[in-house]
N, CA, C and O atoms as a Tripos MOL2 file, in Angstrom:
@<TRIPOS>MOLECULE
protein
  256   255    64     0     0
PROTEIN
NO_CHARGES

@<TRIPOS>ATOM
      1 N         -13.4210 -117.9600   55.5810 N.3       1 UNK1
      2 CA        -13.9260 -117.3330   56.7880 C.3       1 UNK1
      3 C         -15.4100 -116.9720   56.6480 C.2       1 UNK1
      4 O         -16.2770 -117.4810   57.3580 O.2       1 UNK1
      5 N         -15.6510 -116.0670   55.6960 N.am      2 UNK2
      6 CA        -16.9460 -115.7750   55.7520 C.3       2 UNK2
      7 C         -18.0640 -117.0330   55.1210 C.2       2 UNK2
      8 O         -19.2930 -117.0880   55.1810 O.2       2 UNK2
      9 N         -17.2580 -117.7890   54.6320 N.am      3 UNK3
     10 CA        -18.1150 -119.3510   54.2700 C.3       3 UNK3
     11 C         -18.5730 -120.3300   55.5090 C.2       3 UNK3
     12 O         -19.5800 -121.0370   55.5390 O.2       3 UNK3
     13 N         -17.6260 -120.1910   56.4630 N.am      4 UNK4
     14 CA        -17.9490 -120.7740   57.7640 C.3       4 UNK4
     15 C         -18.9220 -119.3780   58.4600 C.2       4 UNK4
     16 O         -19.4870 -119.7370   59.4930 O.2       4 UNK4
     17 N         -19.1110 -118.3810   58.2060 N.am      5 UNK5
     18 CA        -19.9270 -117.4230   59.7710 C.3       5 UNK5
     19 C         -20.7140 -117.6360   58.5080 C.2       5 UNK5
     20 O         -20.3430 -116.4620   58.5220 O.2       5 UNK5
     21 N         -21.4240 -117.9140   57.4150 N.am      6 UNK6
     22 CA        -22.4930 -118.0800   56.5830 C.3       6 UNK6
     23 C         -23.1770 -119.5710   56.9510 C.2       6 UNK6
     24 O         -24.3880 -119.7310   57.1020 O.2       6 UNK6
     25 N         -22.0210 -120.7830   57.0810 N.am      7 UNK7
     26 CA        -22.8190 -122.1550   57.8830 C.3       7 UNK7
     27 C         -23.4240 -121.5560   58.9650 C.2       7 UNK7
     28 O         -24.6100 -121.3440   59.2140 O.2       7 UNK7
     29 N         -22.4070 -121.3200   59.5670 N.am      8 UNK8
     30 CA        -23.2020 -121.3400   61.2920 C.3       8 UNK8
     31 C         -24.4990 -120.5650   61.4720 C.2       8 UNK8
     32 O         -25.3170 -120.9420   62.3110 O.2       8 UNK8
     33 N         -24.7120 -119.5110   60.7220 N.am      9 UNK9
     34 CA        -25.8880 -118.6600   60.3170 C.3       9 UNK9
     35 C         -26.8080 -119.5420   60.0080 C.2       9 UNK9
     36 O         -27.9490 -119.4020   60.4470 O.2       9 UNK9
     37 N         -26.5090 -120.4770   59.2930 N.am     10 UNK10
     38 CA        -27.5450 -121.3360   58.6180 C.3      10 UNK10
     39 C         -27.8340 -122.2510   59.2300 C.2      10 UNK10
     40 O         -28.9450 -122.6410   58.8700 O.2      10 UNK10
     41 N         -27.3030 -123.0140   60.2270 N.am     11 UNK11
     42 CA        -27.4280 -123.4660   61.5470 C.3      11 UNK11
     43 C         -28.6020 -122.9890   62.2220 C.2      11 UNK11
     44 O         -29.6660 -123.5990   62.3250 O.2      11 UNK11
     45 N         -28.3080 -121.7760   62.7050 N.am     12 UNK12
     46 CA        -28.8980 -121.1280   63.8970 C.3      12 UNK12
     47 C         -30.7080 -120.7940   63.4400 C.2      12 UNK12
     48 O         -31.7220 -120.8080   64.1390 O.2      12 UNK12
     49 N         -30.5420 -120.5740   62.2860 N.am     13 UNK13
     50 CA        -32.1440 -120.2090   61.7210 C.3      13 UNK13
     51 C         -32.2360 -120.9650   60.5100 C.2      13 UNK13
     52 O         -31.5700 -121.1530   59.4920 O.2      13 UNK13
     53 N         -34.1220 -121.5900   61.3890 N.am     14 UNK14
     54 CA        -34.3010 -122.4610   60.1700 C.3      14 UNK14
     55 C         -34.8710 -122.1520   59.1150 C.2      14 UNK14
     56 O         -34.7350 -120.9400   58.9440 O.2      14 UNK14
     57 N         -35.7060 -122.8330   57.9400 N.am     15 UNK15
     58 CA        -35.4950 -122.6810   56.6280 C.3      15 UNK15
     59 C         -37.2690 -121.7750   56.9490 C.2      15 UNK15
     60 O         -37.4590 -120.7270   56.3310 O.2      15 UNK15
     61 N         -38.1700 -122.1960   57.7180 N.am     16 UNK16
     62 CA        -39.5260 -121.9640   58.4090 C.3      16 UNK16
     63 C         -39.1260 -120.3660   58.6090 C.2      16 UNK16
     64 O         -39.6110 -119.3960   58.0260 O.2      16 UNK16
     65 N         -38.2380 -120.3960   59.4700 N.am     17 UNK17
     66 CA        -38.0420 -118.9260   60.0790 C.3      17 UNK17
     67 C         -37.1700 -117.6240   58.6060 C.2      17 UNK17
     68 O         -37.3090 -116.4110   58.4470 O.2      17 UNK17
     69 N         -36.7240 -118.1820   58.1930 N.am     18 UNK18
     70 CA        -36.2410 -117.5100   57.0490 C.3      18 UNK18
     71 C         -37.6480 -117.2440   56.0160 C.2      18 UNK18
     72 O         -37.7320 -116.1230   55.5140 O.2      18 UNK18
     73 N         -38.5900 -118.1210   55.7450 N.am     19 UNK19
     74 CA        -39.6620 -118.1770   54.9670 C.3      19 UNK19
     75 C         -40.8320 -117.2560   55.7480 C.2      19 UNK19
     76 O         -41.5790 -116.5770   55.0440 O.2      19 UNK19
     77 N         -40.9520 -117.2420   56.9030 N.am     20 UNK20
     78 CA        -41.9400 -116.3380   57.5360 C.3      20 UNK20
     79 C         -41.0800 -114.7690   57.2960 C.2      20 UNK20
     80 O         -41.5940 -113.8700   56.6290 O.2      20 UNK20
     81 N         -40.0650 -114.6660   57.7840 N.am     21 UNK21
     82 CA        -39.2910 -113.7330   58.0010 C.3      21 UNK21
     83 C         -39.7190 -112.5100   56.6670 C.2      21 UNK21
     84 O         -40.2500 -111.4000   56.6250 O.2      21 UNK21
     85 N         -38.9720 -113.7430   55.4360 N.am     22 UNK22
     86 CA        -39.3740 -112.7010   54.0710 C.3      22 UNK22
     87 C         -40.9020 -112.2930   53.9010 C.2      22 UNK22
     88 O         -41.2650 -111.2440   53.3700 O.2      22 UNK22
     89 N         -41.9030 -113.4420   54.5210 N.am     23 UNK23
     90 CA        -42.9730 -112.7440   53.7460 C.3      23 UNK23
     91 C         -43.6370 -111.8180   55.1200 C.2      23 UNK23
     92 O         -44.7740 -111.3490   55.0860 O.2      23 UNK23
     93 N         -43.0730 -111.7260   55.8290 N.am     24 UNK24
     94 CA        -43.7800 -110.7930   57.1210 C.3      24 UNK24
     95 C         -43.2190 -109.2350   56.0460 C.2      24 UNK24
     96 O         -44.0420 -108.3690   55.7520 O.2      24 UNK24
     97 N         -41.6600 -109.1440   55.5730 N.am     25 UNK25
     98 CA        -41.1100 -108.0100   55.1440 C.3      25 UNK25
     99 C         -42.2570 -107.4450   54.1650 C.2      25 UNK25
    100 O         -42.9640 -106.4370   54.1490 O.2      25 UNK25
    101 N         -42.0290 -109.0700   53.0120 N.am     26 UNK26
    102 CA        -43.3300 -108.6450   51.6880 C.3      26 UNK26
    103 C         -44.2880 -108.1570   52.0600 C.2      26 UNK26
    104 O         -44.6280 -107.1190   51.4930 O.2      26 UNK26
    105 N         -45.2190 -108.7430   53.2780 N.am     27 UNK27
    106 CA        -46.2790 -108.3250   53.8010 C.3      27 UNK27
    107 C         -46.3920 -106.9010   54.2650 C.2      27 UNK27
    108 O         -47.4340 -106.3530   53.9080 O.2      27 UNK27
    109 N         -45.4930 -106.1120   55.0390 N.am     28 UNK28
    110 CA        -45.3680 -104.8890   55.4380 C.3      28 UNK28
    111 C         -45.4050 -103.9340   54.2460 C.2      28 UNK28
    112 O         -46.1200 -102.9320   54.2650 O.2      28 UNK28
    113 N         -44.5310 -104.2940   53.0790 N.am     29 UNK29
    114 CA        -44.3420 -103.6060   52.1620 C.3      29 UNK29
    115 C         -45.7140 -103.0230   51.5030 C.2      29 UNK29
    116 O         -46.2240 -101.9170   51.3260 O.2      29 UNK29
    117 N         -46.0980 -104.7130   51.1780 N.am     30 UNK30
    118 CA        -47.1530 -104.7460   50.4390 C.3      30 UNK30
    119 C         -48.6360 -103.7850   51.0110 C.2      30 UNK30
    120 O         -49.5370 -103.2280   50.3840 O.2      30 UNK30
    121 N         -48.3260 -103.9380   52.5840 N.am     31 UNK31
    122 CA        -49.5780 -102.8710   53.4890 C.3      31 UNK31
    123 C         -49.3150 -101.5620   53.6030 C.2      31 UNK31
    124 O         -50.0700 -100.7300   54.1070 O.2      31 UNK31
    125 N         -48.1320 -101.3450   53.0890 N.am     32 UNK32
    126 CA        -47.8910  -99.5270   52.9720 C.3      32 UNK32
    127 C         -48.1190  -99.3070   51.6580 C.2      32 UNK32
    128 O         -48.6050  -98.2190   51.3490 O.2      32 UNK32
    129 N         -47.8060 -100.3290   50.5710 N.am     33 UNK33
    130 CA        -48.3770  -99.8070   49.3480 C.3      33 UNK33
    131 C         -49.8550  -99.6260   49.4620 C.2      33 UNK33
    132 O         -50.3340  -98.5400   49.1350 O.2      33 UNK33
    133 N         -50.9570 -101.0090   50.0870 N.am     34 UNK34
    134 CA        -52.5530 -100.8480   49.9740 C.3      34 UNK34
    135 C         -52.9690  -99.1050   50.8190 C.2      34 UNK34
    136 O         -53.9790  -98.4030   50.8680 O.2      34 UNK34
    137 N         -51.8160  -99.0190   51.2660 N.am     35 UNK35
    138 CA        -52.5500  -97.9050   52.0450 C.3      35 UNK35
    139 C         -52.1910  -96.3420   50.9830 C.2      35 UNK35
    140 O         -52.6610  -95.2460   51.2850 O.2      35 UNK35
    141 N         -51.5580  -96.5010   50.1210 N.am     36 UNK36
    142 CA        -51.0930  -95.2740   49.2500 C.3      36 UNK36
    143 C         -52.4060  -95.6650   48.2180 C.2      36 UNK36
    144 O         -53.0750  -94.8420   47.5920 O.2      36 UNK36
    145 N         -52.5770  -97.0900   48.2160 N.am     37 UNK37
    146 CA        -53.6390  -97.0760   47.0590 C.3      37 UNK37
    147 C         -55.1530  -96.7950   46.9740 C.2      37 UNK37
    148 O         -55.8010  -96.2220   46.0980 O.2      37 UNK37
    149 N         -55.7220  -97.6550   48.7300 N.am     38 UNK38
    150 CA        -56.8720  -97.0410   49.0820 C.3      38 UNK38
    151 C         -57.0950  -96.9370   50.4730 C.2      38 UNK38
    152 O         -56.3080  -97.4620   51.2600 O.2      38 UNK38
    153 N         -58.3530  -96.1470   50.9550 N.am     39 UNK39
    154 CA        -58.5170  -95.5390   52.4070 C.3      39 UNK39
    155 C         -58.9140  -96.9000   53.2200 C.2      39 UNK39
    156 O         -58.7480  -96.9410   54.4390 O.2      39 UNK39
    157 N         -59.4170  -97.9560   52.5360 N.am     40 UNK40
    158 CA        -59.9320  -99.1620   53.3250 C.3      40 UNK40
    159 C         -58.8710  -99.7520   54.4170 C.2      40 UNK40
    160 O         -57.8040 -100.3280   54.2030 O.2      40 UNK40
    161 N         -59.4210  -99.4700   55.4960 N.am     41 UNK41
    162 CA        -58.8110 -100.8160   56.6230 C.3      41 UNK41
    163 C         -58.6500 -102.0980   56.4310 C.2      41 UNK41
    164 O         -57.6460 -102.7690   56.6700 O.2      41 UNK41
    165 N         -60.4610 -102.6980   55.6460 N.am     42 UNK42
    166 CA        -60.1720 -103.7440   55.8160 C.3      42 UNK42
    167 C         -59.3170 -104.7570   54.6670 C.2      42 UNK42
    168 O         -58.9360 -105.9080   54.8800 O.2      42 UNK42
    169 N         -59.1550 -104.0060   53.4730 N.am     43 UNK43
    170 CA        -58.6860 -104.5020   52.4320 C.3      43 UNK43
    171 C         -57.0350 -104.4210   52.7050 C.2      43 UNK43
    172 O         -56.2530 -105.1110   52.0510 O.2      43 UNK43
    173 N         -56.5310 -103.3450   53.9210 N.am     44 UNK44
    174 CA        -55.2270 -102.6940   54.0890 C.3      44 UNK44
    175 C         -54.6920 -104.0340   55.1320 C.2      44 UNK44
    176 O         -53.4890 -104.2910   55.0940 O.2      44 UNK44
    177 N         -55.6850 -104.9610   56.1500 N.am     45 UNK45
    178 CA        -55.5470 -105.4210   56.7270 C.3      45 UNK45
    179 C         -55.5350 -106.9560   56.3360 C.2      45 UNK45
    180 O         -54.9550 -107.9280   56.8200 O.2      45 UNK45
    181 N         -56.4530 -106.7840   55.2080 N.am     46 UNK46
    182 CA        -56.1920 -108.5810   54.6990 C.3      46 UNK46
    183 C         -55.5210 -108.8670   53.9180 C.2      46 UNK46
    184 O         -55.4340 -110.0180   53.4900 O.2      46 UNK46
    185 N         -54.6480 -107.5900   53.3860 N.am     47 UNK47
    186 CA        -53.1810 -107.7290   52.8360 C.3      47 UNK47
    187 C         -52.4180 -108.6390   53.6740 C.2      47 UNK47
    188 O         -52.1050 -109.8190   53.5170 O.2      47 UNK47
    189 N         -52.1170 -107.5120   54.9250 N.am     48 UNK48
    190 CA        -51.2950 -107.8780   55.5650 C.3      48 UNK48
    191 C         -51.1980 -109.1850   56.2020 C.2      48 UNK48
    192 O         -50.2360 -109.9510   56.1650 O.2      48 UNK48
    193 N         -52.4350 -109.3600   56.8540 N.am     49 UNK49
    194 CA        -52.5500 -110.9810   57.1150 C.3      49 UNK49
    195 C         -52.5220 -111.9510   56.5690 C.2      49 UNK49
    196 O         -52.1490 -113.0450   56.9930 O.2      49 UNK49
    197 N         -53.1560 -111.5010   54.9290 N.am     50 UNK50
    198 CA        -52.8300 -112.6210   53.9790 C.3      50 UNK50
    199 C         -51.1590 -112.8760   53.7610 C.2      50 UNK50
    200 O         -50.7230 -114.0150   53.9250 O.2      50 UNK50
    201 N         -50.4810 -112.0480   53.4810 N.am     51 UNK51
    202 CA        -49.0730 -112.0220   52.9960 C.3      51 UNK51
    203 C         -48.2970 -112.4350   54.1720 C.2      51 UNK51
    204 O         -47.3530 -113.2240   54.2040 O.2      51 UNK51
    205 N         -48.9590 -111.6360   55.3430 N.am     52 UNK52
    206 CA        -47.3420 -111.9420   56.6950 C.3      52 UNK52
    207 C         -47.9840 -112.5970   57.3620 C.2      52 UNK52
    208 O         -47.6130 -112.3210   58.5030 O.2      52 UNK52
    209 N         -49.2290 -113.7870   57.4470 N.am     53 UNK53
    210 CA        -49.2570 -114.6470   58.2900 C.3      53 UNK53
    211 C         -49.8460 -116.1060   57.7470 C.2      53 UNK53
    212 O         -49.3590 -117.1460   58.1910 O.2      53 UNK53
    213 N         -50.6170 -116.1230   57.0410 N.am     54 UNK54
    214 CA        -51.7500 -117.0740   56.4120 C.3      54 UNK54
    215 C         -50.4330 -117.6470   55.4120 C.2      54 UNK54
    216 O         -49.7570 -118.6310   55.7110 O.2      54 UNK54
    217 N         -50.2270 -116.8100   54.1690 N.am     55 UNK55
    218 CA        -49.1500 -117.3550   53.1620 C.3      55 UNK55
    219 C         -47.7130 -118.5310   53.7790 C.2      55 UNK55
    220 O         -47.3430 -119.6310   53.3680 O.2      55 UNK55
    221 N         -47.1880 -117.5810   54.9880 N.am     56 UNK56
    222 CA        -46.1230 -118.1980   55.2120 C.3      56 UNK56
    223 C         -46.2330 -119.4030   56.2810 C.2      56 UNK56
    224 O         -45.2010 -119.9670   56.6440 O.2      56 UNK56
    225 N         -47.2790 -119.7250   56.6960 N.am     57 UNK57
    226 CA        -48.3760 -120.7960   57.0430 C.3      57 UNK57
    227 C         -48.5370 -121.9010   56.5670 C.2      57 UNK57
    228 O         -48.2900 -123.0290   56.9950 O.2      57 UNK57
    229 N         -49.0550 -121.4520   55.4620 N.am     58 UNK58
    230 CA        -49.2070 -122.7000   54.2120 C.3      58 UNK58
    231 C         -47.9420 -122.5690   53.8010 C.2      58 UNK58
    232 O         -47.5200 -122.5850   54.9580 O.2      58 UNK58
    233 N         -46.7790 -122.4310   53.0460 N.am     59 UNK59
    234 CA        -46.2260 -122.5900   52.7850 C.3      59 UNK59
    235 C         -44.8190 -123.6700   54.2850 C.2      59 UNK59
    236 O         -44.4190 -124.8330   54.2570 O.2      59 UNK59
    237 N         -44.6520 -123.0040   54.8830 N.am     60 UNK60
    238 CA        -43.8300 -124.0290   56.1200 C.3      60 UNK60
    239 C         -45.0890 -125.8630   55.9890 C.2      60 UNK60
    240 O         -44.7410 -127.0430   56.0030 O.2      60 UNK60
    241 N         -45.9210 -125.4870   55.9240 N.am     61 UNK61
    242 CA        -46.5120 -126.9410   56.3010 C.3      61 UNK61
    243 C         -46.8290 -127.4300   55.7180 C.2      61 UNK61
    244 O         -47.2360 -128.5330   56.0840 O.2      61 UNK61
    245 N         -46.9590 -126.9570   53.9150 N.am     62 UNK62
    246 CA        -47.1260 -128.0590   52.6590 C.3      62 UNK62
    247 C         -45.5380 -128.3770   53.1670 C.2      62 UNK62
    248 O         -45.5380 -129.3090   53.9720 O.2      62 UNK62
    249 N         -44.0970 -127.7970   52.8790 N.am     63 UNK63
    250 CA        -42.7200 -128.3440   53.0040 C.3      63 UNK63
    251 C         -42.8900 -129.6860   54.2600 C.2      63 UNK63
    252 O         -42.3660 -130.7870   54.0940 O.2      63 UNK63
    253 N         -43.6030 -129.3710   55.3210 N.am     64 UNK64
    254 CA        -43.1330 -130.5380   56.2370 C.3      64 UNK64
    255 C         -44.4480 -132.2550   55.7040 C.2      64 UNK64
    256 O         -44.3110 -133.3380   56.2730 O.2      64 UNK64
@<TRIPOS>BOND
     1     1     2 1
     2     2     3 1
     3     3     4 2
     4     3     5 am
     5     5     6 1
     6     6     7 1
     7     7     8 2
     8     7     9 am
     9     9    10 1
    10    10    11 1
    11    11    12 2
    12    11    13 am
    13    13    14 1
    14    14    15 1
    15    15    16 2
    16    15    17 am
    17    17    18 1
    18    18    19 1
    19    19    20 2
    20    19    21 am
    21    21    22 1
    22    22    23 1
    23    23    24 2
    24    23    25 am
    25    25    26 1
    26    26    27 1
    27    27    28 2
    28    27    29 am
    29    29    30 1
    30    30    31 1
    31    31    32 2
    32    31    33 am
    33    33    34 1
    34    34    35 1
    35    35    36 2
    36    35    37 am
    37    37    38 1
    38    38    39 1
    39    39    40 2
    40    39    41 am
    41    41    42 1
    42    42    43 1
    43    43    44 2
    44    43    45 am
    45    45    46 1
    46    46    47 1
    47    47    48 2
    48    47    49 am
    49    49    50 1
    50    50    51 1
    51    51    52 2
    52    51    53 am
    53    53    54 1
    54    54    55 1
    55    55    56 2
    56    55    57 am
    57    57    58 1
    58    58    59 1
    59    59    60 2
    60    59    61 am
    61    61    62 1
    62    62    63 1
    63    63    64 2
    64    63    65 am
    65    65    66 1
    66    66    67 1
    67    67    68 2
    68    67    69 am
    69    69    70 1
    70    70    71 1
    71    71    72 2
    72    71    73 am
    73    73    74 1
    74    74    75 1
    75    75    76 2
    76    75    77 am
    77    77    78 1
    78    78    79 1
    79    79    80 2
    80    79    81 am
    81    81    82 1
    82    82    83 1
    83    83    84 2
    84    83    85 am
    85    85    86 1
    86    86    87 1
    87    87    88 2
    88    87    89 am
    89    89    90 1
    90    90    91 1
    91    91    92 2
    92    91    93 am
    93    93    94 1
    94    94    95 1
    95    95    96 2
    96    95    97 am
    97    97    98 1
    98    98    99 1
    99    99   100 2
   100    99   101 am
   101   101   102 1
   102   102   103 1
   103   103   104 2
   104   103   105 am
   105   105   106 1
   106   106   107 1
   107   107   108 2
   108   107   109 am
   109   109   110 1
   110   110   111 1
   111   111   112 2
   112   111   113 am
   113   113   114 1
   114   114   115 1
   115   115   116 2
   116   115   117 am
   117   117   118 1
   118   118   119 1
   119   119   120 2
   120   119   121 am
   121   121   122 1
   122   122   123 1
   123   123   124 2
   124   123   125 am
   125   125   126 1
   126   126   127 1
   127   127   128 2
   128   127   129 am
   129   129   130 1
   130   130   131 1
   131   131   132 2
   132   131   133 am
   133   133   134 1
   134   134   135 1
   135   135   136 2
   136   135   137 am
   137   137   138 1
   138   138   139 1
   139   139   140 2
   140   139   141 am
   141   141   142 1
   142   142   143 1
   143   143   144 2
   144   143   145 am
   145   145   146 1
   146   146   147 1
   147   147   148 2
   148   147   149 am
   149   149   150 1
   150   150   151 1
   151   151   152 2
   152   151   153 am
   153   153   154 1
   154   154   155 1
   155   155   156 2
   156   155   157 am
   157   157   158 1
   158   158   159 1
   159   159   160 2
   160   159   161 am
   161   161   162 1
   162   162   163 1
   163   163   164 2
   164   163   165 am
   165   165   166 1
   166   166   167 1
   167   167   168 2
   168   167   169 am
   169   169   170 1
   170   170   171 1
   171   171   172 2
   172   171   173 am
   173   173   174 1
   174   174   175 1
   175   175   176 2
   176   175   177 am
   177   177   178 1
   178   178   179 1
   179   179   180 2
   180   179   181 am
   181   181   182 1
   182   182   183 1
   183   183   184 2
   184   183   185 am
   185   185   186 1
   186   186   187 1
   187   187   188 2
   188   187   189 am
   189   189   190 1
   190   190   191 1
   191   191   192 2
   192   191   193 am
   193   193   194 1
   194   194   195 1
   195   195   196 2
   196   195   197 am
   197   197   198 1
   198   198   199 1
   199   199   200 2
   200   199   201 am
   201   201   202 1
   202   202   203 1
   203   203   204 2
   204   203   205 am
   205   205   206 1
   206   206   207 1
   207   207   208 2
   208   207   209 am
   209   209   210 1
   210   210   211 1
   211   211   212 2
   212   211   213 am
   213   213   214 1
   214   214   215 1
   215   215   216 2
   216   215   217 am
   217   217   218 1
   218   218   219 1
   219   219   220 2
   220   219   221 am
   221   221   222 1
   222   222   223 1
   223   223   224 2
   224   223   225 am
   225   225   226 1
   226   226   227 1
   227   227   228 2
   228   227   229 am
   229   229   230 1
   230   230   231 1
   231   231   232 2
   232   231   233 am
   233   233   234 1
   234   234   235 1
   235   235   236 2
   236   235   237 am
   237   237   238 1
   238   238   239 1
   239   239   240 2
   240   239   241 am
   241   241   242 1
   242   242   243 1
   243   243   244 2
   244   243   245 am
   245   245   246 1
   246   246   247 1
   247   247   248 2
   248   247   249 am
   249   249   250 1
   250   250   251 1
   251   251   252 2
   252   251   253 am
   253   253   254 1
   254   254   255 1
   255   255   256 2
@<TRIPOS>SUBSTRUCTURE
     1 UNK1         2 RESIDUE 1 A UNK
     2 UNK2         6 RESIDUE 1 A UNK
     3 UNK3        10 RESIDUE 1 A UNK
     4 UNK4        14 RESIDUE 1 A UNK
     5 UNK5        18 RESIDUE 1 A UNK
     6 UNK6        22 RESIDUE 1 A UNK
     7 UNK7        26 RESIDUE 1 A UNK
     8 UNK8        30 RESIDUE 1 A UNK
     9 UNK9        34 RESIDUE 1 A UNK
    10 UNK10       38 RESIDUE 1 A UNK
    11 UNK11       42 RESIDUE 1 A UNK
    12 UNK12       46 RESIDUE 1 A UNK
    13 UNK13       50 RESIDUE 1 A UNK
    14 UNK14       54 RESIDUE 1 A UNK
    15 UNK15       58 RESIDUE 1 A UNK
    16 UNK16       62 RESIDUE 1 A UNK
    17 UNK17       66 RESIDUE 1 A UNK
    18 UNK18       70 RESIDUE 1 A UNK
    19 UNK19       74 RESIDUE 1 A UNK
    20 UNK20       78 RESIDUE 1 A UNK
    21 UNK21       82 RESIDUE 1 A UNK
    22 UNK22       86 RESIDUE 1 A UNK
    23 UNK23       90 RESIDUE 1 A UNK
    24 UNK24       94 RESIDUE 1 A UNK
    25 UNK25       98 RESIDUE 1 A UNK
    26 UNK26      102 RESIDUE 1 A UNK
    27 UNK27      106 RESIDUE 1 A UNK
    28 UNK28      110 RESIDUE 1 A UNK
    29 UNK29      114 RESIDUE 1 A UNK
    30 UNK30      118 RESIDUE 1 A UNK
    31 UNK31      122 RESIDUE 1 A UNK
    32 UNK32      126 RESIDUE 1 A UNK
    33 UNK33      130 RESIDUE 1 A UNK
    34 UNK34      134 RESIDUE 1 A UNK
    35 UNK35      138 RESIDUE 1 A UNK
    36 UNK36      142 RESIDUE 1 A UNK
    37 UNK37      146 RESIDUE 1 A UNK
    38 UNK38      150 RESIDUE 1 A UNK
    39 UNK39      154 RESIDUE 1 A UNK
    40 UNK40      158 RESIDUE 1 A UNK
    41 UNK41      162 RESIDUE 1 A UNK
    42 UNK42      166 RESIDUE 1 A UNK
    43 UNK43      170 RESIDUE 1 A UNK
    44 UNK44      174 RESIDUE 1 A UNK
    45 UNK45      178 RESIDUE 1 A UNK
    46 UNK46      182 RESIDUE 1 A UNK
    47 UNK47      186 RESIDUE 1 A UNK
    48 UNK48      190 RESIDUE 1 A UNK
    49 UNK49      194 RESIDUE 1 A UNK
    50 UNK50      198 RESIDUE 1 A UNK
    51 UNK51      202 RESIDUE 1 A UNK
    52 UNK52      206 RESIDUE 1 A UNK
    53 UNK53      210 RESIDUE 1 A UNK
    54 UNK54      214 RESIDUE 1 A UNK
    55 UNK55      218 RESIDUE 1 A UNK
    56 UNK56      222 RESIDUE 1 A UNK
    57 UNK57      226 RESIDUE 1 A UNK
    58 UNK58      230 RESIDUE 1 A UNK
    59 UNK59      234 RESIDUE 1 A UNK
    60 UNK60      238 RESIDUE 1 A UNK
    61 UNK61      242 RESIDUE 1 A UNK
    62 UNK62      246 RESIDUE 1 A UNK
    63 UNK63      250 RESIDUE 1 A UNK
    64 UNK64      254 RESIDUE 1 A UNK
C-alpha cells in the first residue's frame, strides 16, 4: 500500500521540482543562519539566491 501512494507521489512531482524544492529549504536555512552570523543584507541575500535559485538552476539543466 504505502509502496504504491509512494509511486504515484513520484509520478506527480518531478525529479527538477524535488531538486529546487530541497535547495529553496537549504537556501532558507542557510539565510537565517547568515543573518545570526552577520548584519549584511547583501551577503544575507546572495546566500539566498545563490542556494534557492542560481544552484538549483544549474543543477536541473546540466541533468537535461
Amino acid at each position: 500500500m504505502i509502496e504504491r501512494v509512494s509511486k504515484r507521489l513520484n509520478d506527480f512531482v518531478s525529479t527538477d521540482a524535488k531538486v529546487t524544492f530541497l535547495f529553496v529549504i537549504l537556501g532558507l536555512a542557510l539565510w537565517l543562519g547568515a543573518q545570526l552570523i552577520t548584519d549584511s543584507r547583501q551577503i544575507q541575500l546572495i546566500v539566498l539566491f545563490t542556494v534557492g535559485i542560481i544552484i538549483p538552476t544549474l543543477i536541473n539543466e546540466l541533468r537535461e
